[in-house]
C-alpha positions in Angstrom: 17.0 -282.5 -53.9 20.2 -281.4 -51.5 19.8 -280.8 -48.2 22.4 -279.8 -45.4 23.0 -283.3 -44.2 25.7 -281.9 -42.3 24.1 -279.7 -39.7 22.8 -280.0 -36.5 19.1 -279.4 -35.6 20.9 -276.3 -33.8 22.1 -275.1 -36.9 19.0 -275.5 -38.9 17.0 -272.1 -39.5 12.7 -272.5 -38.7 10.1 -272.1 -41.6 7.5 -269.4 -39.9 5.3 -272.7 -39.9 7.5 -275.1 -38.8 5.3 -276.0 -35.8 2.6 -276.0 -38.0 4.3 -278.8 -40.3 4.8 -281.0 -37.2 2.0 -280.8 -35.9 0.2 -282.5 -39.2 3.0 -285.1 -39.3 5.1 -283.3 -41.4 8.7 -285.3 -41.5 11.2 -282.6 -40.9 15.1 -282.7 -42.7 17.5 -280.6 -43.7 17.0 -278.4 -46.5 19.2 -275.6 -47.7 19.9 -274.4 -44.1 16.6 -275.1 -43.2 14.3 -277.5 -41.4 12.1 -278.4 -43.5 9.3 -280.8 -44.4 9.6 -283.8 -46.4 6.4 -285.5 -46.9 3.5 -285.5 -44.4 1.3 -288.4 -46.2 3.9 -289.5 -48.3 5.6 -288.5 -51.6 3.6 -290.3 -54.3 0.2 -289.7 -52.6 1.2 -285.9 -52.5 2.3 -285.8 -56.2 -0.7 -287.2 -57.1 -3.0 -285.2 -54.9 -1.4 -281.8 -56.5 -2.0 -283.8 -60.0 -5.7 -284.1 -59.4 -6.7 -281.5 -56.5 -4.1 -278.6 -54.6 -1.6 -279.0 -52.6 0.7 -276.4 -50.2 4.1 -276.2 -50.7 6.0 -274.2 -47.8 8.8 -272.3 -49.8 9.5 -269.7 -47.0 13.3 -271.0 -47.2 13.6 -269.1 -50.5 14.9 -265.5 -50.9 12.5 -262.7 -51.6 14.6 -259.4 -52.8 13.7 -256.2 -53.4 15.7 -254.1 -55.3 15.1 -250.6 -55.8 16.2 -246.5 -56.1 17.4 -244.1 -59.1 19.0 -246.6 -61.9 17.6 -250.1 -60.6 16.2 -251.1 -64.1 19.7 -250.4 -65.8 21.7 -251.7 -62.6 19.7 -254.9 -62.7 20.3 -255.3 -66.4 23.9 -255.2 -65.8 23.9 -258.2 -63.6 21.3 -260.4 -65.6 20.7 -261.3 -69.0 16.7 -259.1 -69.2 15.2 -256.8 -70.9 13.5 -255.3 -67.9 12.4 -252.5 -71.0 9.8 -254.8 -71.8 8.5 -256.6 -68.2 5.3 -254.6 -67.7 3.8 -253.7 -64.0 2.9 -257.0 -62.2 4.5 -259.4 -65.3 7.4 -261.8 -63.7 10.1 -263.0 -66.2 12.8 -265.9 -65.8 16.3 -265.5 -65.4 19.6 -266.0 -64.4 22.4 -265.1 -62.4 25.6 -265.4 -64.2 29.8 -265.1 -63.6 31.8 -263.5 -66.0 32.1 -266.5 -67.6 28.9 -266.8 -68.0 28.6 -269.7 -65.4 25.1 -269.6 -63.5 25.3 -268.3 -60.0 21.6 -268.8 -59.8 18.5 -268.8 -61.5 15.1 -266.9 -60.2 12.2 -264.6 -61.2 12.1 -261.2 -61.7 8.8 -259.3 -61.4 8.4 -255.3 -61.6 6.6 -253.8 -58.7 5.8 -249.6 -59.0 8.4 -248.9 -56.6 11.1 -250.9 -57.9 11.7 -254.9 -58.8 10.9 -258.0 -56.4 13.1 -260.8 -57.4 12.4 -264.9 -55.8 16.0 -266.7 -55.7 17.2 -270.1 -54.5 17.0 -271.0 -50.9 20.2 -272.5 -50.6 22.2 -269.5 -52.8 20.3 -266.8 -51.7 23.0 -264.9 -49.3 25.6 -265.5 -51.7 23.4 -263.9 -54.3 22.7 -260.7 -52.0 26.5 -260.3 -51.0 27.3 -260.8 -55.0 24.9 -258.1 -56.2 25.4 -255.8 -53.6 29.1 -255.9 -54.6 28.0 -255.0 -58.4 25.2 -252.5 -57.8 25.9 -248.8 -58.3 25.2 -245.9 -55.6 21.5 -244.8 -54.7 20.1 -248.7 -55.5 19.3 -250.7 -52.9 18.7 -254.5 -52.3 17.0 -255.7 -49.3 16.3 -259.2 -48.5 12.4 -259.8 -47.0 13.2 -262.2 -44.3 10.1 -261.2 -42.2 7.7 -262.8 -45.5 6.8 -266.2 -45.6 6.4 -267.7 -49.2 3.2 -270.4 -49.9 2.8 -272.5 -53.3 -0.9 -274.0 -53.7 -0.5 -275.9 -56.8 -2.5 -278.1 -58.9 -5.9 -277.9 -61.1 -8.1 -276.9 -58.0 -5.9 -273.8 -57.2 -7.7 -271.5 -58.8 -10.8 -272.5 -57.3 -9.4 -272.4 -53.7 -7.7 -268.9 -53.7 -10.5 -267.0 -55.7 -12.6 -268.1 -52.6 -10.3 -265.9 -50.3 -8.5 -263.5 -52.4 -10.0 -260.2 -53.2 -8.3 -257.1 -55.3 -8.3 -254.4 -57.8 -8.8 -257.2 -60.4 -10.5 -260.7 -59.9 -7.9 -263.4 -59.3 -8.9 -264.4 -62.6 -7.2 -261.4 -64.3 -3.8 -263.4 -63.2 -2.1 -265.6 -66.0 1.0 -267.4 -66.0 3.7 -265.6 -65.0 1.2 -262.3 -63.9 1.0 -261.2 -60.3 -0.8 -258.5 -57.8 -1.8 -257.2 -55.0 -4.7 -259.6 -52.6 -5.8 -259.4 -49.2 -6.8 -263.1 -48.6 -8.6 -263.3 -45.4 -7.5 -259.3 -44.2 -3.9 -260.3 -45.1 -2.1 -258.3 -47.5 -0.1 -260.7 -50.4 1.7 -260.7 -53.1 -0.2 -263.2 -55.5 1.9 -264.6 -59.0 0.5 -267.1 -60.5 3.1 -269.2 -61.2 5.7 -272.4 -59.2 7.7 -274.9 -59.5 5.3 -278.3 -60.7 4.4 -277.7 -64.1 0.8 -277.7 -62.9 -1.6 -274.2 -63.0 -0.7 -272.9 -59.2 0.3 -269.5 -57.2 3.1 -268.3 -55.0 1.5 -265.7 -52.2 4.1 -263.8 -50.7 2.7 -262.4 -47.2 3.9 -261.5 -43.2 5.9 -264.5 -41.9 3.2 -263.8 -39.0 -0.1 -264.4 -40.8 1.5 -267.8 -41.9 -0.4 -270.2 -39.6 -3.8 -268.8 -40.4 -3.2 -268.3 -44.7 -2.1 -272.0 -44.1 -5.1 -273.2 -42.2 -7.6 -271.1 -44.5 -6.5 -272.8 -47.5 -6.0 -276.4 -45.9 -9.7 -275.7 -44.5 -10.8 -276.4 -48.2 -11.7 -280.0 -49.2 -9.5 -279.8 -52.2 -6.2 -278.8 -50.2 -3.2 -280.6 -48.8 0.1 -280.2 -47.6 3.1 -281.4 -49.5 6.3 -281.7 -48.9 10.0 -281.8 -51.0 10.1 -285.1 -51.9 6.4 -284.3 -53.9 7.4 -281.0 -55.4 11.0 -282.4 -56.3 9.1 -285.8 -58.4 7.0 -283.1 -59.9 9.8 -280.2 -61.3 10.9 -283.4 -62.5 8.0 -284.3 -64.6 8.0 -280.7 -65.6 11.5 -281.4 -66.6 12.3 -277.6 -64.8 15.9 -277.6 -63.4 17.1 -277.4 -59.8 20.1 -275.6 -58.7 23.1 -277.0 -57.5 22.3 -280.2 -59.4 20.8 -279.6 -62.7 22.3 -275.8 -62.7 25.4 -275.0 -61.0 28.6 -272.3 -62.5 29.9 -275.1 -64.6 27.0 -274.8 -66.5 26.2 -271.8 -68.9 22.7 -271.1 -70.3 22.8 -272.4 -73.7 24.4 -275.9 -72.7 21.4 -275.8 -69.8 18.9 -275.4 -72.7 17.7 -271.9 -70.7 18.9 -269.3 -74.2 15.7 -268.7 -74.6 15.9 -266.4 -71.1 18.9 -264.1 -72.8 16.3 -261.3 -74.5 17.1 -260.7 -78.1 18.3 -257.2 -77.6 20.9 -258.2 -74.8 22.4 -261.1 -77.1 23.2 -258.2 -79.6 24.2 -255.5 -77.3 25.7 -257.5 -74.1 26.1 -255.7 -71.2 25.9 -258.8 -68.9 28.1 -261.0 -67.7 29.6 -263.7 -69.9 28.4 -261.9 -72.9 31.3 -263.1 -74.5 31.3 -266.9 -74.0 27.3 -267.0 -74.1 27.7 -265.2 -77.8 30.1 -268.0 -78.9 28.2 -270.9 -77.2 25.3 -269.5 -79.1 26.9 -269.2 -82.3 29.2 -272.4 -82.8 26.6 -274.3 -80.1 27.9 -276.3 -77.1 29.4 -279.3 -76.6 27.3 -280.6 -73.7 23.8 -280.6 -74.0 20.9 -281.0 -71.0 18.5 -283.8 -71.9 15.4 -285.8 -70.6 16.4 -289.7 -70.1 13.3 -291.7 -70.2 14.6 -295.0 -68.6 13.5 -298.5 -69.3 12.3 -300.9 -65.9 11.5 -299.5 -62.4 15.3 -299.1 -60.7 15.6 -295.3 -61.0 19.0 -293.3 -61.8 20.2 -290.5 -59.4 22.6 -287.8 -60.1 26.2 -288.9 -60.8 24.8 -291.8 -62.6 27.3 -291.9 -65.7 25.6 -292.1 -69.3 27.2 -294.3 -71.9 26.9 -295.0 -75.7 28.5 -298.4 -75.8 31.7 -298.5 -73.6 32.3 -294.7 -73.7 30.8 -292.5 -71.2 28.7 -289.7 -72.9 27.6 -288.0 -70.2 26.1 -287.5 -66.4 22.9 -287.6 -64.4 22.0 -284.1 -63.1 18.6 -285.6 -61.4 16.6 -288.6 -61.9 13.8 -290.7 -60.3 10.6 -293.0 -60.2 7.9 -291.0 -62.2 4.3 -291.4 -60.7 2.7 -290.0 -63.7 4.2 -291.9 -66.3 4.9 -294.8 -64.5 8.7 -295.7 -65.1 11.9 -293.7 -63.7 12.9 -291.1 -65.8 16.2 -288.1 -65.8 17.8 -285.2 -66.8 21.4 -285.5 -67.6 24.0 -284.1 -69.7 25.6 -285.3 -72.7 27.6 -284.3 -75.7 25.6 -282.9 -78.2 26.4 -285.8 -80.7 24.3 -287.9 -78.3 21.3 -285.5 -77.5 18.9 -285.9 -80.3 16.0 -287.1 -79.3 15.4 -290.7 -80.0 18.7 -291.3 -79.2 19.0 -295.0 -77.3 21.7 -294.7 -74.4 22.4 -296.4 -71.2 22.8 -295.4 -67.8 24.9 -297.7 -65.7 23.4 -297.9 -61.8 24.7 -299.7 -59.3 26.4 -301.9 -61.6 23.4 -302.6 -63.8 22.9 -301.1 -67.5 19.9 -299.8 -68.0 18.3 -299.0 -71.2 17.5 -295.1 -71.4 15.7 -293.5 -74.3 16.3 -289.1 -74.9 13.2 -287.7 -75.3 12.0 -284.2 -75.5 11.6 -281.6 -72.5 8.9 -281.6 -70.3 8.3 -285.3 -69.5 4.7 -284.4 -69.1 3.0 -281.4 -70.3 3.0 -278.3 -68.5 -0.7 -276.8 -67.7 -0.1 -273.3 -66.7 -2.9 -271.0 -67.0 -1.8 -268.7 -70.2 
């Protein structure tokens, strides 16, 4: 996780429910310009709560765009690596961001609404994102950032449970797998509903009024199942998923095919570019990279945080990108990355912390199995 250690509490911008955080206990830091909560019961008890139950993220720091007018689909497709031909009404899609050397800017999730496309980018990038694609876009299409939404994640097994409860539609909640989204009202308030988020676990985003926050919050965290949850929980998770965070695991040194995120460059734009970094991606796909990102699972209990150099011997293979103590499995595990010589896994490595080697082991991507709803 980075934060904005930096800044004042002056500085810091409010989550629509930041009052609402502190008054359950929520411990408040600095988060991508933002106040933001931490951990209200504690990280591990959280983690393990959204493993078994639900719990409420508070993502309202992240940018919610909307990008419309004559040409958006094609405009769009010029800045990202899609095939918006083929996203269907209410479907979301990955993707990315990229430079014209096909360096990541940012990675988010693109999802086609009638009237044009809603995109969900990083927090922490999300006003260099809107100055950079406003820069790009063409005459007649628009991008407006939604800073009067707030954005909620209930994650976890019970999720579906909880929401179908409150959410009424055109279609039953059920209608929504991953990576599907519509319109609810959940208690009279209109949402966007995408069942989808950031912990590997079945879950939903609900994009709503940043003024109908408190009482969405305190309708689901009515429900037996429900807690709050803070970073710390939903960063050990992503982690589990083995899902990559920007501006640590993802930054514009790193291109999609050394990130292991190819897959996201549709078919027909690896043949016809059109994007940038079409170049470089082509010849990183073709001749494959040097550098390749990789789960670490890592004998002991010390964990290893970013910068943590890898080795193979005496010689340094690699770096940390994120890494920490896994409640699920039990041992610290993290994602790093190394030459490709070194990435197969099965591959025995070590990761040198604090002066300590520790035994490390690559192994495949996630750490443990994803259980969206498909």
């Amino acid at each position: 996780m980075s934060g904005n250690a930096a800044m004042s509490d002056e500085d810091l911008q409010l989550l629509p429910l930041d009052a609402w955080h502190r008054a359950r206990g929520g411990r408040m830091v600095p988060f991508a310009g933002y106040a933001m909560p931490v951990q209200f019961e504690g990280i591990v008890a959280e983690h393990e709560w959204t493993r078994s139950r639900a719990a409420l993220f508070d993502v309202s720091h992240m940018g919610q765009l909307f990008v419309s007018g004559e040409g958006a689909e094609a405009a769009l497709e010029a800045l990202l690596p899609i095939d918006l031909a083929t996203l269907e009404h209410g479907a979301l899609r990955y993707s990315l961001l990229l430079d014209d050397n096909g360096g990541i800017i940012d990675d988010l999730i693109v999802s086609r609404w009638r009237q044009g496309f809603y995109l969900v980018v990083n927090g922490a990038t999300k006003r260099g994102d809107v100055d950079w694609m406003r820069e790009r876009l063409p005459g007649g299409v628009t991008l407006e950032l939604l800073e009067d939404r707030a954005l909620l994640a209930l994650q976890g097994p019970a999720a579906f449970a909880v929401l179908e409860r409150h959410a009424t539609g055109q279609w039953p909640l059920s209608a929504l797998t991953f990576m599907r989204g519509g319109r609810f009202e959940i208690a009279g308030t209109a949402a966007w509903v995408s069942r989808t988020g950031y912990t590997g676990e079945d879950g939903f985003e609900l994009s709503f009024a940043a003024t109908d926050a408190e009482r969405v919050a305190d309708l689901l965290c009515a429900e037996p199942e429900v807690k709050p949850a803070g970073l710390g929980a939903r960063d050990s998770l992503r982690l589990e998923a083995g899902l990559p965070l920007y501006g640590h695991d993802l930054s514009r040194e790193t291109d999609p095919v050394t990130a292991g995120l190819a897959w996201s460059i549709a078919s027909r734009r690896r043949e016809q570019g059109g994007f940038p970094g079409h170049a470089r991606i082509a010849a990183l796909l073709a001749e494959g990279p040097a550098r390749r990102r990789v789960g670490l699972s890592i004998d002991g209990r010390l964990p290893a945080r970013e910068g943590a150099p890898v080795l193979n011997g005496e010689a340094e293979v690699g770096r940390v990108t994120s890494g920490g103590f896994s409640p699920t499995l039990g041992h610290p595990i993290a994602m790093a990355y190394v030459d490709s010589a070194h990435a197969r896994p099965g591959t025995l490595l070590a990761i040198e912390v604090r002066g300590r080697m520790l035994e490390a082991r690559v192994v495949p991507l996630p750490f443990v199995p994803h259980r969206y709803h498909r």
